[in-house]
N, C-alpha and C positions, 0 to 999 in steps of 0.2 A: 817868891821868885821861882822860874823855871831853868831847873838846871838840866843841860842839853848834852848827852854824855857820846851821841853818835852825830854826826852831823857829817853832808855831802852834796854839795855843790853841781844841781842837777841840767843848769841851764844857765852859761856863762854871757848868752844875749840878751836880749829881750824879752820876758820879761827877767830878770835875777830872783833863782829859784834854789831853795836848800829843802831838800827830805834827811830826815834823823829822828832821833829816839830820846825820849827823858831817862829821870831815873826812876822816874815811875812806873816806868813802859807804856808811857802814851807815844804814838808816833805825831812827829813834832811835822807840818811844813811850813814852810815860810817864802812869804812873795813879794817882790817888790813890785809894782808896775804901775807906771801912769801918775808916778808921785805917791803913792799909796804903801808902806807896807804893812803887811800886814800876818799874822800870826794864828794856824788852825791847829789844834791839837784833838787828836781822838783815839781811843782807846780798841777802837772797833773795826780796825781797816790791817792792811797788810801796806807794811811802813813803802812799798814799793811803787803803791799806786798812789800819786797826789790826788785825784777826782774823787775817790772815796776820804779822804782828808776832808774834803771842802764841805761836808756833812757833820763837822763837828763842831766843836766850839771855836769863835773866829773872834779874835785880836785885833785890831786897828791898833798900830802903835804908832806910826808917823802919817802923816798927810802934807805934801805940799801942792804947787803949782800940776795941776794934771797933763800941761805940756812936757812936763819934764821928760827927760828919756827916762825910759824903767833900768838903767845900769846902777846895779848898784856890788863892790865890793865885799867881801868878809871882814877884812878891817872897817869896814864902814857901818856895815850890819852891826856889829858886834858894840860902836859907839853908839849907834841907834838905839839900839837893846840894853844898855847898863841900866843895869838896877832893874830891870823885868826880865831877862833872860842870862844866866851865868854858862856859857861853850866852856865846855872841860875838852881839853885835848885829844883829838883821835890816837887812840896807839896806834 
């Protein structure tokens, strides 16, 4: 399980976009869009830039309908995610 201990909500439209940190110190992002989301983590980037993310290892955790709109919630994320990603609370 990846447990997610900084998490921030970088893009509340289109597509629905979070940057954060494990407890590992891998920086975590995550995307929703197009029916897709989907989970990159890497060890090798500066947790600030998503495009150097997208060069690391990459997750596929949900797929539906590619019409779908890319909105997706944190409450919703986070059902998405049981049992493969555990979000620990921002202080």
């Amino acid at each position: 399980m990846i447990t997610v201990t900084e998490i921030n909500e970088i893009n509340t439209g289109c597509p629905s976009e979070w940057l954060g940190l494990t407890d590992y110190d891998e920086r975590i992002y995550i995307r929703y869009r197009n029916g897709k989301l989907t989970v990159h983590l890497s060890k090798e980037s500066d947790k600030a830039d998503k495009d150097l993310l997208l060069n690391g290892a990459t997750f596929l955790i949900y797929t539906s309908n590619p019409d779908t709109d890319s909105l997706m919630t944190f409450g919703e994320l986070k059902i998405m995610t049981g049992g493969i990603i555990s979000f620990q609370e921002n202080p």
